[in-house]
C-alpha positions as CSV (number, residue, x, y, z in Angstrom):
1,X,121.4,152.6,68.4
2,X,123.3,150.3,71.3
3,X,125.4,152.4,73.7
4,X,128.7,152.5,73.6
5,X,130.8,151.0,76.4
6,X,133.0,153.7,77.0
7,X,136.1,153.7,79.8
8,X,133.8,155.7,82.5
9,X,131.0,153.2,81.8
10,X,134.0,150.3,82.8
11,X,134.7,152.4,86.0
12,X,131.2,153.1,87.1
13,X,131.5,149.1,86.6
14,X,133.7,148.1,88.6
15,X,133.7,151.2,90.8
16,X,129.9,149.5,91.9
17,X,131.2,146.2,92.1
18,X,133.9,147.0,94.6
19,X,131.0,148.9,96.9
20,X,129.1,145.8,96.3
21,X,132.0,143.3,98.2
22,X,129.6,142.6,100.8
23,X,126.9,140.8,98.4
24,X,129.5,139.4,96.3
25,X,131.0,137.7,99.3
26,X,127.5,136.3,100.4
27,X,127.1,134.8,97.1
28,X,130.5,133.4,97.0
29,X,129.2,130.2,99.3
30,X,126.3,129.6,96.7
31,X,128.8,129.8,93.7
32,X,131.1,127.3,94.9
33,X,128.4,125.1,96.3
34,X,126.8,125.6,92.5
35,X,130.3,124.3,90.7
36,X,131.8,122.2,93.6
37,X,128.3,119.8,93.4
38,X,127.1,120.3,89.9
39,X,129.5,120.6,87.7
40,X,132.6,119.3,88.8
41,X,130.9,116.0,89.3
42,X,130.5,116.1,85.5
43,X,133.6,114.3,84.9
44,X,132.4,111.4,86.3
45,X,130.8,111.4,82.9
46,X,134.5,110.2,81.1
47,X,132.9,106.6,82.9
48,X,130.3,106.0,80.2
49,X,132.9,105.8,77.6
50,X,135.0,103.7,79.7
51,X,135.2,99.7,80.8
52,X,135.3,101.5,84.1
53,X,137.4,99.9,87.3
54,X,136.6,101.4,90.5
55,X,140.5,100.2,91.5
56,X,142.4,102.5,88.7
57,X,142.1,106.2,88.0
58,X,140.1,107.7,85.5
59,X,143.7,108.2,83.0
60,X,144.1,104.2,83.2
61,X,140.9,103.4,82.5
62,X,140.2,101.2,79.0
63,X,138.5,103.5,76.7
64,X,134.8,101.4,75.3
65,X,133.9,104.4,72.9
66,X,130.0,104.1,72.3
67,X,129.8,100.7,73.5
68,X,127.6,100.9,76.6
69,X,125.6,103.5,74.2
70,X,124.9,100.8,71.9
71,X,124.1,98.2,74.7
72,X,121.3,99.9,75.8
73,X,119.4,100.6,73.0
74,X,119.8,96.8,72.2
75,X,118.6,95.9,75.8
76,X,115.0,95.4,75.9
77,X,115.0,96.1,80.1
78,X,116.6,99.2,79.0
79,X,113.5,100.1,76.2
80,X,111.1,98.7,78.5
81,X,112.2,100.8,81.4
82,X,112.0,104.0,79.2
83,X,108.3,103.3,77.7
84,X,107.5,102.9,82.1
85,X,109.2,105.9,82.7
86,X,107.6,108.3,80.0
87,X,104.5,106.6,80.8
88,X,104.4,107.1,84.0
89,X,105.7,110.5,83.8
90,X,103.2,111.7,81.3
91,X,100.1,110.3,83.9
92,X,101.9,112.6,86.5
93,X,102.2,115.4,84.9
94,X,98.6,115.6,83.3
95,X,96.9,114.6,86.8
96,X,99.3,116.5,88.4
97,X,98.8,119.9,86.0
98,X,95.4,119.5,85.9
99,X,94.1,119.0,89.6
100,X,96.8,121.6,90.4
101,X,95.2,124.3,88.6
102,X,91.6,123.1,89.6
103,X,92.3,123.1,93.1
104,X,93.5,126.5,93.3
105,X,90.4,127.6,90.7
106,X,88.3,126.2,93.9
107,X,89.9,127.5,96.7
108,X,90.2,131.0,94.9
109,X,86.3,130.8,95.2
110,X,86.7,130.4,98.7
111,X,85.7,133.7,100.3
112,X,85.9,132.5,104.0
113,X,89.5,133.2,105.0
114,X,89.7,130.5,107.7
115,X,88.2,127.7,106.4
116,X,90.4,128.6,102.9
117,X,94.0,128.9,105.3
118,X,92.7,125.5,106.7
119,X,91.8,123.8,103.5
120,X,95.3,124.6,102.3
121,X,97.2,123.6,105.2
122,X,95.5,119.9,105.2
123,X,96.7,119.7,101.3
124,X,99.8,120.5,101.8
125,X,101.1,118.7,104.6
126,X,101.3,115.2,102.5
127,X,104.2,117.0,100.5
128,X,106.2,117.1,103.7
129,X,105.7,113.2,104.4
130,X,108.9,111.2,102.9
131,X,108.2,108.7,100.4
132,X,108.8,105.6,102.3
133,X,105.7,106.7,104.8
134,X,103.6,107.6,102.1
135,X,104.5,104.3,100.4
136,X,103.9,102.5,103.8
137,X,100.3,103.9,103.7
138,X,99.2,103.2,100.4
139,X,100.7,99.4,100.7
140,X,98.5,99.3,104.1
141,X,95.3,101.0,102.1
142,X,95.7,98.3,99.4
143,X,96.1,95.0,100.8
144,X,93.7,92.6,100.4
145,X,92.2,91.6,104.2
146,X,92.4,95.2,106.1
147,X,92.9,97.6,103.2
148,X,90.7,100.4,103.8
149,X,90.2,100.7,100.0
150,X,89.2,96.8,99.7
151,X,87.1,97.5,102.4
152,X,85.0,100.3,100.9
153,X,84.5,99.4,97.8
154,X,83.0,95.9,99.0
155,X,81.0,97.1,101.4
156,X,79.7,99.8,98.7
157,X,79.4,96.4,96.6
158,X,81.4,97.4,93.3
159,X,83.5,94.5,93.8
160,X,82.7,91.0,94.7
161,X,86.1,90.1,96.1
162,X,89.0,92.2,97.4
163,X,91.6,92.7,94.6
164,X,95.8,92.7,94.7
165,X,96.2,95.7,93.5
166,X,99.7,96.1,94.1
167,X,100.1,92.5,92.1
168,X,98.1,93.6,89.1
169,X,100.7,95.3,86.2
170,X,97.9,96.8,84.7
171,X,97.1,98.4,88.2
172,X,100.3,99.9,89.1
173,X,100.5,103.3,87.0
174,X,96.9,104.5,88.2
175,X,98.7,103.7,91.4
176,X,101.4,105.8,91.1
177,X,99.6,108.5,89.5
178,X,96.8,108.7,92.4
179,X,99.7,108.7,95.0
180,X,101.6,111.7,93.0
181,X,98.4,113.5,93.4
182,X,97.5,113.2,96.8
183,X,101.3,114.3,97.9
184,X,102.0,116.9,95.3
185,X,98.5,118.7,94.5
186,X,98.4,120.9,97.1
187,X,102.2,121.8,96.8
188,X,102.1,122.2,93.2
189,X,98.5,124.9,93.7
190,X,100.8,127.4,95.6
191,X,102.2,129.4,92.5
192,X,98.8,129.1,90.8
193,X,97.5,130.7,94.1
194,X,100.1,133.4,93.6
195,X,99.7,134.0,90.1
196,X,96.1,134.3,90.0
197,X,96.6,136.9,93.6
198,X,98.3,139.0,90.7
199,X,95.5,139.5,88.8
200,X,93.9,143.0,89.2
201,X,90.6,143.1,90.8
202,X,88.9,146.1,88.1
203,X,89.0,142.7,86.0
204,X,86.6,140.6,88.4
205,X,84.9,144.3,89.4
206,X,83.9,144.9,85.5
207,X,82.5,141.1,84.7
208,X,80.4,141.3,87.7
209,X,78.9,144.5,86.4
210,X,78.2,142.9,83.1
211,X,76.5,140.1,84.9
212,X,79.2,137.2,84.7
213,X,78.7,134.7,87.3
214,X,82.0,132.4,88.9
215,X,82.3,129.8,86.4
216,X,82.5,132.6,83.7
217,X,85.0,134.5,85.6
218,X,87.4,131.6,86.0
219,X,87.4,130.6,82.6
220,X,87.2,134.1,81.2
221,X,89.4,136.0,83.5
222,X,91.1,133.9,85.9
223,X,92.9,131.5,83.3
224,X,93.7,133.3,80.6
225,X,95.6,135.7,83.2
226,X,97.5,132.5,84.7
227,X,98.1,131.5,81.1
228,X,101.6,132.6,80.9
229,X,102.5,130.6,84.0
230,X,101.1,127.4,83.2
231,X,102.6,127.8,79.7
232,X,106.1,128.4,81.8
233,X,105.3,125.5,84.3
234,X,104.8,122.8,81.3
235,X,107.7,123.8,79.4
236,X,109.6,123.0,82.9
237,X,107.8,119.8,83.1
238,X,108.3,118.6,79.7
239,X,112.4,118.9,80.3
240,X,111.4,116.1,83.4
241,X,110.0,113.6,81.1
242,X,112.2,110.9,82.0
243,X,112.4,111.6,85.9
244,X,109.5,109.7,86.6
245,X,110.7,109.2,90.1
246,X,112.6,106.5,92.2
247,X,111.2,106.4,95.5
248,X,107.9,106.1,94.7
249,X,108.4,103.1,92.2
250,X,111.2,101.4,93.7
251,X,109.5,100.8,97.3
252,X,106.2,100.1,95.7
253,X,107.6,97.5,92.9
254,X,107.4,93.6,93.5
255,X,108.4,90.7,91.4
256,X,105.3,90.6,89.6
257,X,105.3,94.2,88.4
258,X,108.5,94.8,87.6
259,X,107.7,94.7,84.0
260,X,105.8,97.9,84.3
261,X,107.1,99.4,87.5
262,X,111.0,99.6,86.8
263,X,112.1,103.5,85.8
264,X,115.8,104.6,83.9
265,X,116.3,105.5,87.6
266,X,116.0,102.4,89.0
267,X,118.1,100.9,85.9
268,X,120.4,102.9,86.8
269,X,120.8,101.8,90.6
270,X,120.4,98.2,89.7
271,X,123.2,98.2,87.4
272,X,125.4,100.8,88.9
273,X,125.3,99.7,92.7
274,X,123.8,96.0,92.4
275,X,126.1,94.4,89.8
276,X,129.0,97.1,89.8
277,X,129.0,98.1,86.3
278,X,129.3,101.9,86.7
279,X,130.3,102.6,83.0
280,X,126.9,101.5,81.9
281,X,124.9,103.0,85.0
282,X,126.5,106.3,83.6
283,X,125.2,105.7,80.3
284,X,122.2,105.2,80.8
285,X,122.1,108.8,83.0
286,X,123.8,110.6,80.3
287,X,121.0,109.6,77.8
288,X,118.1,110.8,80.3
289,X,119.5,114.2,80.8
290,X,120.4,115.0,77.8
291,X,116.4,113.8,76.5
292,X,115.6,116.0,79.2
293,X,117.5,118.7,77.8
294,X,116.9,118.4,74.2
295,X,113.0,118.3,75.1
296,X,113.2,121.2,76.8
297,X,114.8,123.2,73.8
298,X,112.0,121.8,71.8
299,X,108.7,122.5,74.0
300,X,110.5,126.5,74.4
301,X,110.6,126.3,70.5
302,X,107.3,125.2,70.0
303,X,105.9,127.7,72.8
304,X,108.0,130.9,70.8
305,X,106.4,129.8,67.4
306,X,102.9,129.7,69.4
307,X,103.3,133.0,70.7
308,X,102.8,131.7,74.0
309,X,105.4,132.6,77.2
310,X,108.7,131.1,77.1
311,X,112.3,130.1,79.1
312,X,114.3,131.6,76.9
């Protein structure tokens, strides 16, 4: 039976919000920071149906309809740009996911406090580097006299010759997917970490008394419990499908991968800053988010009918 609101419920309402002025004015700054930069810049959407001129207002613009809409999906840079993206985006997430929650498998195994606090801080501090160093090191790493990697695998003899690898297409999404790793994996271990600190101890306490050694404990124990958060963390990466990145691909790209290495983010700053035409730059962001959100929708559906842990 659902309670009824009665008038003393509405004045034990209100009669707490007005003792709780002081929070509600500390969250007012968040609020309008929240609407002021997400949402109100939403009506820069009105562009994509628009032959947009930066020189009259939005009310004087000519109104296109779905024309950019249909230009895109008739562009094969467009198409090409979205197979790179998804591509790239799908190698990400499965190296990223997967070393994520194997590095903090290992370092849970760790039983020597220092030497785990130091392992830790040494992954994480590549998260912290900005993409234009971390793209300066792997150009340096990968060219073809001094690269250290050229180097190595030479002198280990598993190639003849050193190779350009940032000149090869079919090169360039291992690339980026090693790169991703190395900065991100021992960022993306931390909520593992804390997930699998939540798991109670008479677990671990009751396999070792039926003779379960570590391997069985992790894949007995240890992920099943840290199911529901990797269930929860996929869904959230699945609704970043097409946010491949910029950074990364933009300062690593060169005339002879730009077949592979160009993402819809990129499209979108090439068009929308390079040659001007906003109304199409628009476009093509309005599609990507609202991918992103449909697939979101859908990966939360499938998860409920599962059973599994979901958003919503």
């Amino acid at each position: 039976m659902k309670p009824v609101l009665t008038l003393s419920n509405k004045k034990g309402f209100f009669y707490k919000l007005s003792r709780q002025q002081q929070l509600l004015f500390m969250t007012l700054p968040i609020i309008l920071y929240i609407i002021l930069f997400t949402y109100v810049p939403l009506w820069g959407w009105t562009m994509a149906f628009q032959y947009y001129k930066p020189q009259k207002s939005f009310l004087n613009q000519q109104w296109a309809g779905l024309e950019w809409f249909k230009f895109l999906f008739n562009d094969v840079v467009f198409l090409k740009n979205i197979r790179n993206t998804v591509a790239m985006s799908v190698i990400n997430t499965s190296l990223g996911f997967i070393t994520a929650i194997a590095f903090a498998l290992l370092l849970n195994e760790v039983k020597k406090i220092l030497f785990k606090r130091f392992i830790q801080t040494i992954s994480y501090l590549p998260h912290f580097l900005s993409w234009v160093i971390v793209t300066g090191l792997v150009s340096s790493m990968l060219t073809t006299d001094a690269g250290a990697v050229n180097s190595a695998l030479v002198a280990l003899g598993i190639i003849k010759e050193p190779i350009l690898w940032l000149a090869e297409p079919k090169y360039f999404w291992g690339i980026i997917g090693v790169t991703y790793v190395w900065k991100e994996v021992g960022w993306n271990t931390i909520i593992y970490l804390a997930a699998i600190a939540g798991i109670d101890p008479n677990l671990y306490e009751a396999a070792d008394i039926d003779g379960c050694n570590r391997y069985q404990k992790m894949w007995r124990i240890t992920l099943p419990c840290i199911k529901p958060t990797i269930i929860i963390l996929l869904i959230m990466s699945v609704g970043h499908i097409l946010d491949a990145g910029f950074e990364l691909q933009y300062l690593l790209r060169n005339g002879l991968v730009m077949d592979v290495s160009d993402t819809i983010d990129i499209y979108v700053v090439v068009y929308g800053l390079s040659y001007s035409n906003y109304s199409l730059a628009t476009a093509a962001g309005m599609f990507k988010n609202f991918i992103n959100i449909a697939l979101i929708f859908i990966a939360n559906e499938i998860a409920k009918r599962a059973g599994e842990e979901r958003l919503i």
